[in-house]
N, C-alpha and C positions, 0 to 999 in steps of 0.2 A: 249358927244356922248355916245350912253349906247353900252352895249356890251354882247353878250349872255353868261348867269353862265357857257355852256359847249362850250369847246372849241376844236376844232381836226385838229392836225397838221401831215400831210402824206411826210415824207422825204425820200426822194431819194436812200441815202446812210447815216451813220453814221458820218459822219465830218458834214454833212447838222447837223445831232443831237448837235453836241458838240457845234460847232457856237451856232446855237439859244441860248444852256444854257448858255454861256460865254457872248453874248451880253444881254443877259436880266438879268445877273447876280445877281440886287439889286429884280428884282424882284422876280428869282428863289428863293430866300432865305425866303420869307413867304411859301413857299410850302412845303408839305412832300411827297416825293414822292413813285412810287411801279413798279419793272416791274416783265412784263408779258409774258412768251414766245409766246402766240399766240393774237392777234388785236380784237379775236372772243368770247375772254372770257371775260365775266363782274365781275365787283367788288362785288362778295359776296362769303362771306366765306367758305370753303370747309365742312364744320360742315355743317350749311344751307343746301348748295346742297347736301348732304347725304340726310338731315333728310327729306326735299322735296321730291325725287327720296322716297325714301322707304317710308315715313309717311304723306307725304302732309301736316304736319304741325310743329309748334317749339315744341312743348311741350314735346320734347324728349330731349332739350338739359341740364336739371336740373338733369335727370340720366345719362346724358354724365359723366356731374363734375362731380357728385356722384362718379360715376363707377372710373374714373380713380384716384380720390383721396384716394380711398380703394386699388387700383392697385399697388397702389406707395409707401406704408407702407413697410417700411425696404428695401427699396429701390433708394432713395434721400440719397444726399452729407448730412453727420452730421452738413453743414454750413447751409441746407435749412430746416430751423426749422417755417416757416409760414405756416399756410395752409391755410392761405386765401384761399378761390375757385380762383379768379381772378388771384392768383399770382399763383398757382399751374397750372391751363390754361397754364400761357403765358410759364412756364419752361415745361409743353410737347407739346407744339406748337414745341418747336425744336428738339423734339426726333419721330415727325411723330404723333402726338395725332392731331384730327380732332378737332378743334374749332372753336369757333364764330368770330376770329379776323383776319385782314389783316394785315400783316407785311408789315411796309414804314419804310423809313430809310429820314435821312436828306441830304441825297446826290444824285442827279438825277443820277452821273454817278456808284454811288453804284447799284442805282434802274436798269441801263443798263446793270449792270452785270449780276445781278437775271434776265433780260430780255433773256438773251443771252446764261447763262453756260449751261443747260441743251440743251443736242442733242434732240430736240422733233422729226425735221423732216426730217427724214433718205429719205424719196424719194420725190422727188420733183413733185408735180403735177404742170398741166398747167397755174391753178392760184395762184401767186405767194405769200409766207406766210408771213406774217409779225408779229414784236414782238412787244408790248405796251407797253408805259413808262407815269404812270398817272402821273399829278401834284394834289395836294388837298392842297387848299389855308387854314391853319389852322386854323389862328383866325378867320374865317368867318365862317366855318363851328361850331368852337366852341360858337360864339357868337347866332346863328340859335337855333341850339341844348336848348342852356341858354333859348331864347325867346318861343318855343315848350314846352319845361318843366316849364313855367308858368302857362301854361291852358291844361297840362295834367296830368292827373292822374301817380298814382306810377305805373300802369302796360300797359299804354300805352307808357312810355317813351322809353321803349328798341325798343318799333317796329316806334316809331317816329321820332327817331333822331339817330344823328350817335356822340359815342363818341372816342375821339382821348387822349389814355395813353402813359404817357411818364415814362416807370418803373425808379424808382429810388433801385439798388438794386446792390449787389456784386458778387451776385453767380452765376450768367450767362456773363460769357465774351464774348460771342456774340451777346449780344446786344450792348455792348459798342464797341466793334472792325466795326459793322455793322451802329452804330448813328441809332440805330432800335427804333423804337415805334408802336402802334397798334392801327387798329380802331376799332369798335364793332358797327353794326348797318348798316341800321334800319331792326330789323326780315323781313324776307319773302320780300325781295326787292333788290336792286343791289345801291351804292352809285350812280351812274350818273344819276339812274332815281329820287332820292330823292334828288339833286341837281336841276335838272331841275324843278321841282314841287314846288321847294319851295328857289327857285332866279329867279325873274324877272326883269329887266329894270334896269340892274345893270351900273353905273357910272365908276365903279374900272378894275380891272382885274378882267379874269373869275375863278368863284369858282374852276372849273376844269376844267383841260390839260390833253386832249392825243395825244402824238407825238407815232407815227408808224412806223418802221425803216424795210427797207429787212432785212428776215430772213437769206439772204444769205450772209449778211456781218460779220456775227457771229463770226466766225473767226478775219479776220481784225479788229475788235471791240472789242475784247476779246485782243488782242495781247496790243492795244494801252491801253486797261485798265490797266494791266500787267504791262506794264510802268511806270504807274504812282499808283503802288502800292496795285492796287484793285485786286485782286484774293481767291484762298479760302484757302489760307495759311493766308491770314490778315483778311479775313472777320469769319473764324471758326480758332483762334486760338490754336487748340487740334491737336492730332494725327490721325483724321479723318479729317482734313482740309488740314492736309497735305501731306496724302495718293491722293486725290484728287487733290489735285496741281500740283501731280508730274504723276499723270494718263495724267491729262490736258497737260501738258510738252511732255507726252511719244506721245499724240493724235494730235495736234494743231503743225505745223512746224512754228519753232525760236519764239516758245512762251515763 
């Protein structure tokens, strides 16, 4: 029976979330997932929608790198001596630097965390908000990306295909406290519409999941994350992960 690349699951409440991940466990584990406080935001990168909104095109993100790797001169831990552009990206991706990459983590209910901790929606309108927890089945996506970069050129590949890095590195502990990795791609597009485009009449699971949870269980979802050890004292282990932790503590009752 074939089954469509995109998939969208609308849950109820948050126990609806954890079920589904705990019974489809053998297959959650091919995905990487990402969450998102709002159902209305698509997968592309905060970089992109800048350079869009102000330039209507990418050719602005070559003086992004630029700019921030001159920024950053005497300025970096004496451990972070690479300056590959790529790997200078991913380390001010976590200081607020706008880039071309989404941060997914290897754990849905880490991705439910990032779904949830941020307060986005202080008043409640009548349509009720909900927060996004994508799945992206990796090797499927990397095997595509492989077959596109066949018969494309070196400067259509960035806007063809979507790449998924998994840093291998020591000086960012929050990637490893987080099981984080990144995707990059494809320019000027969102990943669900470059999934549907290019998966048809698929046999397997779909390329991509999104499960959609009330915004209003943020709380109870946050508490039972807590429990089981997910917070921003384990996922940013520094002195600002744990000022944050203990704000959350001071905000959220018997968190």
């Amino acid at each position: 029976m074939s089954v469509d690349a995109y998939e969208e699951h609308q849950f109820c409440d948050y126990n609806h979330f954890f079920n589904f991940i705990i019974k489809k466990a053998h297959e959650a584990q091919r995905y990487i997932w990402r969450g998102q406080g709002s159902d209305t935001w698509i997968l592309q990168s905060s970089l992109e929608r800048e350079i869009i909104k102000y330039y209507g095109g990418f050719t602005h993100i070559n003086a992004h790198e630029k700019n921030y790797k001159y920024a950053i001169r005497g300025r970096r831990n004496r451990m972070v001596t690479n300056t590959d552009d790529t790997d200078v990206f991913k380390l001010g991706r976590h200081y607020g630097l706008l880039t071309p990459y989404l941060d997914w983590t290897d754990s849905p209910f880490v991705a439910a965390y990032f779904a949830y901790y941020d307060e986005i929606f202080t008043n409640m309108s009548d349509e009720e908000p909900r927060v996004a927890i994508f799945g992206l089945y990796e090797q499927e996506v990397k095997n595509k990306s492989e077959e596109i970069m066949q018969s494309a050129s070196k400067d259509q590949e960035r806007r063809l295909t979507v790449s998924i890095d998994r840093p291998i590195c020591d000086d960012n502990e929050r990637l490893i406290s987080q099981s984080a990795l990144f995707t990059r791609g494809p320019l000027l597009s969102d990943i669900k519409t470059w999934v549907e485009n290019n998966f048809t009449d698929r046999q397997d699971i779909p390329v991509l999941i999104k499960c959609t949870i009330p915004y209003k269980d943020r709380e109870p979802c946050l508490r039972a994350l807590n429990l089981m050890n997910i917070n921003h004292a384990t996922l940013f282990p520094d002195l600002g992960g744990a000022a944050t932790y203990c704000n959350m503590k001071l905000r959220i009752q018997d968190y």
